[in-house]
C-alpha positions as CSV (number, residue, x, y, z in Angstrom):
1,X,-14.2,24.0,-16.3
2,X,-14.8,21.3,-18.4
3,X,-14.5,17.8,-16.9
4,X,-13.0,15.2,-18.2
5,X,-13.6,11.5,-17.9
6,X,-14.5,10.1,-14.5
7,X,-11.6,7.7,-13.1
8,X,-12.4,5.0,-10.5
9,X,-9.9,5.8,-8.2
10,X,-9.3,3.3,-4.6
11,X,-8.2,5.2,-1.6
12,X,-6.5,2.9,-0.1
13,X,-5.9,3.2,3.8
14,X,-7.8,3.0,7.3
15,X,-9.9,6.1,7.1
16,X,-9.3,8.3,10.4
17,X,-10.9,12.0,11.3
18,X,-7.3,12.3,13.3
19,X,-5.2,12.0,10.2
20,X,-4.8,15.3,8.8
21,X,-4.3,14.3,5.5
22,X,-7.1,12.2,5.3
23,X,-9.5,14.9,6.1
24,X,-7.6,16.5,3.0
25,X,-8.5,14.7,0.6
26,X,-12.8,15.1,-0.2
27,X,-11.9,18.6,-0.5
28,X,-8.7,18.1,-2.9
29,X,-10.8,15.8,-5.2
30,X,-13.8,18.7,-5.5
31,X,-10.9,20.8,-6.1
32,X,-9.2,18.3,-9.1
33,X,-12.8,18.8,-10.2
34,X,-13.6,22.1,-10.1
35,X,-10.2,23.6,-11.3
36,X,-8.4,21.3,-13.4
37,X,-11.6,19.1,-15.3
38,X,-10.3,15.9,-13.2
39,X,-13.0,13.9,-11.8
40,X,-12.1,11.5,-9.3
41,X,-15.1,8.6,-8.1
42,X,-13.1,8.0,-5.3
43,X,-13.8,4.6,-2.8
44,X,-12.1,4.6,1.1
45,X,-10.8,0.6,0.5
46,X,-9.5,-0.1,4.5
47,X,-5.9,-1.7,4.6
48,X,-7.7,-4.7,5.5
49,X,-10.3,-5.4,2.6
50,X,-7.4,-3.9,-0.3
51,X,-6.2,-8.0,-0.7
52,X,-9.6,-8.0,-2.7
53,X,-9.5,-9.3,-6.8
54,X,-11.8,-6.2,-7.3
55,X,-8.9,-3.7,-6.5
56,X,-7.9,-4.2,-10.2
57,X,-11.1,-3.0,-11.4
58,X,-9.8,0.5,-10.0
59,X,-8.2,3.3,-12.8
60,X,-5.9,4.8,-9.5
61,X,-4.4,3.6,-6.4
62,X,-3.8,5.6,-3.9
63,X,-1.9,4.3,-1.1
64,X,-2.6,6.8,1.7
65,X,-0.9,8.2,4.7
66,X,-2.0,6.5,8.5
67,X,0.5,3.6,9.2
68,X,1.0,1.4,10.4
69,X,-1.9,0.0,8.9
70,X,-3.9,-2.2,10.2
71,X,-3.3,-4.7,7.5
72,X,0.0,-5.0,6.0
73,X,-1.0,-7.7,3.8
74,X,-3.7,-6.0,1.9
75,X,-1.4,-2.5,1.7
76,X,1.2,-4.6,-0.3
77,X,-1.5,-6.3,-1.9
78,X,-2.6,-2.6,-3.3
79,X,0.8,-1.9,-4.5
80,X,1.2,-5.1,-6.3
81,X,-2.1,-4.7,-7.5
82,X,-1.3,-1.6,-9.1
83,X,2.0,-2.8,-10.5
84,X,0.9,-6.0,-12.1
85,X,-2.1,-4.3,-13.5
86,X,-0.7,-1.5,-15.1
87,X,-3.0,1.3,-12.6
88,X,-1.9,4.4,-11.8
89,X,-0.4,4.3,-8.2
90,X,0.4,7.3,-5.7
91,X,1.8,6.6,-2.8
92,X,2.5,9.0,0.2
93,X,4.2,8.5,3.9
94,X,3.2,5.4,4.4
95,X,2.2,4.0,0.9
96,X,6.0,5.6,-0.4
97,X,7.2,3.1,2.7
98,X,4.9,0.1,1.6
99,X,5.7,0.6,-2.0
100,X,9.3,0.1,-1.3
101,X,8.9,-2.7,0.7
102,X,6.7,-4.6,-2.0
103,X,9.3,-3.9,-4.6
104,X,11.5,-5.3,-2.2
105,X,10.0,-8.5,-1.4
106,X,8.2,-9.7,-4.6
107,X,10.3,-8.2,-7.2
108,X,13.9,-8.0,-5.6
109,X,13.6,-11.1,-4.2
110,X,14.1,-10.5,-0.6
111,X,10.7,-11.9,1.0
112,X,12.5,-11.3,4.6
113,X,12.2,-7.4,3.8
114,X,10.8,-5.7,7.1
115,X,9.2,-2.6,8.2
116,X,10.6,-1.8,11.4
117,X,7.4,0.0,12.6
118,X,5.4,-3.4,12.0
119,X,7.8,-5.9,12.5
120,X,10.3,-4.1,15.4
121,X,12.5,-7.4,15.3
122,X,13.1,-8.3,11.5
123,X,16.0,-9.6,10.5
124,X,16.3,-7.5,7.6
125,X,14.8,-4.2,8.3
126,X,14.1,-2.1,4.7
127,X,12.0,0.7,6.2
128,X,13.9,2.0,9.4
129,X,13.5,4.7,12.0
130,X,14.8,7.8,10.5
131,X,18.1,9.4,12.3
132,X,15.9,12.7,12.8
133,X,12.2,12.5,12.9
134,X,10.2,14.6,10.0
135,X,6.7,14.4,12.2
136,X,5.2,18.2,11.8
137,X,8.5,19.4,9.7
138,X,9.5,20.8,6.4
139,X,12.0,20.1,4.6
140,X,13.5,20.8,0.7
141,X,13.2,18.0,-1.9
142,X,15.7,18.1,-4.9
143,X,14.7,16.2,-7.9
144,X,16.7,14.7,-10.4
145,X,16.9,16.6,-14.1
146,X,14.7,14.4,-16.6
147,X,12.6,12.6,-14.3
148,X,8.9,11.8,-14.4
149,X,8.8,13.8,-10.6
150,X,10.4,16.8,-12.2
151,X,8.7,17.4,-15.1
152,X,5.7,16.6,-12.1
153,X,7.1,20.1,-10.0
154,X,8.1,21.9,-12.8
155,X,10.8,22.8,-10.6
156,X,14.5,21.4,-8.9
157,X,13.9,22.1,-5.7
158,X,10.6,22.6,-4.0
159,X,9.9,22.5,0.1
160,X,7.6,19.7,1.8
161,X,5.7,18.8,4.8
162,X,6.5,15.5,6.7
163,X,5.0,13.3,9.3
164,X,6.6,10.4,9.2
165,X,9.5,9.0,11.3
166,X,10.4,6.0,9.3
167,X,12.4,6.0,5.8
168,X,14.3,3.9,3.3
169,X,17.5,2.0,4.4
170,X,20.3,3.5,2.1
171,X,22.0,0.2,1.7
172,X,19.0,-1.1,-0.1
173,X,19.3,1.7,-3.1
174,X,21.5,-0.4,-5.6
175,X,19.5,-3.8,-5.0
176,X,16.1,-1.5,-5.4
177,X,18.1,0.4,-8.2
178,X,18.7,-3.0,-10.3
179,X,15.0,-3.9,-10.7
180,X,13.1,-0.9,-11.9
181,X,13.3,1.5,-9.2
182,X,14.1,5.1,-9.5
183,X,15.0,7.7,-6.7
184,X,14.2,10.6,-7.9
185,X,13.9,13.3,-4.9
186,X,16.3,13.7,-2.0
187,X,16.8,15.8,0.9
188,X,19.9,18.0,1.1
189,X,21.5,15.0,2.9
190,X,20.7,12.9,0.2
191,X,18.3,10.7,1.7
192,X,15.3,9.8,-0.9
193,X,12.4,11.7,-0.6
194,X,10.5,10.5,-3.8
195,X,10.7,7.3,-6.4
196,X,9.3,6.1,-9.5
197,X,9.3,2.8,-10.7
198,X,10.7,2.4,-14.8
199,X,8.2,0.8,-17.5
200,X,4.7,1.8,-15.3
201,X,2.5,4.2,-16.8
202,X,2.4,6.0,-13.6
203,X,4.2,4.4,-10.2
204,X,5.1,7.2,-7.4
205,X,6.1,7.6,-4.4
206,X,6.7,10.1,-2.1
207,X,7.8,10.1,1.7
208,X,6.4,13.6,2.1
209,X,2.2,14.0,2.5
210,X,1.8,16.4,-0.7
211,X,-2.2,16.3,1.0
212,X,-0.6,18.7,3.5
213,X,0.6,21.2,1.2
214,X,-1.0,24.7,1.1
215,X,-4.2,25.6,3.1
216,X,-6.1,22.7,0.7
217,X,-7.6,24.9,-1.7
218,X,-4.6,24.1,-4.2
219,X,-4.0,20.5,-5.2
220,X,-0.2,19.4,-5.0
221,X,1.4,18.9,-8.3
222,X,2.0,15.2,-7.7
223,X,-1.9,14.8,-6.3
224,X,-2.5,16.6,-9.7
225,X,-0.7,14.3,-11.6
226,X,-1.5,10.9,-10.4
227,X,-5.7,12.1,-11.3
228,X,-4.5,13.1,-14.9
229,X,-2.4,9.5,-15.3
230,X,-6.1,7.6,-13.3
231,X,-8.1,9.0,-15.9
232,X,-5.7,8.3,-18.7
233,X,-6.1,4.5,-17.7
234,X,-9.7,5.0,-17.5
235,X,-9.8,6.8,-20.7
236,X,-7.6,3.5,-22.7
237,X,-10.2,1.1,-20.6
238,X,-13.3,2.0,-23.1
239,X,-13.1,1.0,-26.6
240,X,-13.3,3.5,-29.3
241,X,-16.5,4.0,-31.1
């Protein structure tokens, strides 16, 4: 396989051996390598050094599972990073909860925005304890006709694996709706399960850890996707001869 050019990529996230999904990944980015010509110089960034000015010097964000993090700070610093800049961003559990509550707070304009896992008391609670916990479950994700996450699966429908037990307050949707965000996957219920964010190269989120899909010799379509759109930016970074 022939590889393509190497992105700088920031894993963003406080690197544990107990996190499944972040013993995952070294083996998902050999794979992006090895069967798709994606290479991936990838950099474990903890939650509490991602607040950095040299974050924007990365071609991909990815805002891993493992919260609550030990910095929420420098995890909304990495989204906003990626937003302002123009970098591919992925976020997954945790980073899909952090990328809505950045939106939220410095785009939406509602600074009080809270995750209830962090901030148990807020006064206005964004992220909230789901009515049935997804922690070791699957579960079906239907995504919208015409979106960047379906033209991602290739597919309407496709099934997931969870660990989370925190999600997106449904109340928030037309306020998160009105400035750029996109729900694009749901769950049979209709709770949101994946979102993009209009006029970004590549912004994505997803509630669900695509690191867990498969036995890890496959990479997830959306894993897939946000290397291709890292090495697109790294690509446009370097003039042309």
């Amino acid at each position: 396989m022939t590889t393509t050019r190497t992105a700088r990529v920031a894993l963003v996230g406080d690197r544990s051996e107990h996190v499944r999904s972040h013993t995952r990944i070294p083996a998902l980015i050999e794979v992006l390598r090895e069967q798709h010509g994606l290479a991936l110089d990838a950099y474990w960034i903890p939650s509490e050094e991602a607040a950095d000015p040299g974050l924007s010097g990365f071609d991909g964000i990815w805002l891993v599972p493992g919260s609550p993090y030990r910095s929420e700070a420098g995890a909304l610093a990495a989204v906003r990073t990626a937003r302002e800049h123009g970098i591919a961003f992925l976020g997954t559990c945790g980073g899909f909860q952090h990328l809505m509550l950045e939106i939220a707070r410095d785009v939406a304009g509602l600074p009080d925005a809270a995750h209830a896992e962090n901030d148990p008391t807020g006064a206005d609670p964004l992220i909230v304890p789901l009515a049935c916990s997804l922690v070791g479950r699957e579960g079906a994700v239907n995504l919208r006709r015409g979106t960047l996450a379906e033209r991602i699966f290739g597919v309407e429908r496709s099934i997931e694996r969870y660990h989370c037990a925190y999600g997106l307050d449904r109340t928030y949707l037309p306020t998160l709706e009105s400035h750029g965000l996109r729900f694009t996957g749901h769950d049979d219920d209709g709770e949101v399960r994946v979102a993009e964010l209009d006029g970004h190269p590549f912004m994505l989120g997803t509630l669900f850890q695509p690191e867990l899909a498969g036995d890890g010799t496959r990479v997830h379509p959306v894993i897939r996707a946000f290397a291709e759109a890292a090495v697109s930016v790294a690509s446009r970074a370097i003039p042309a001869a």
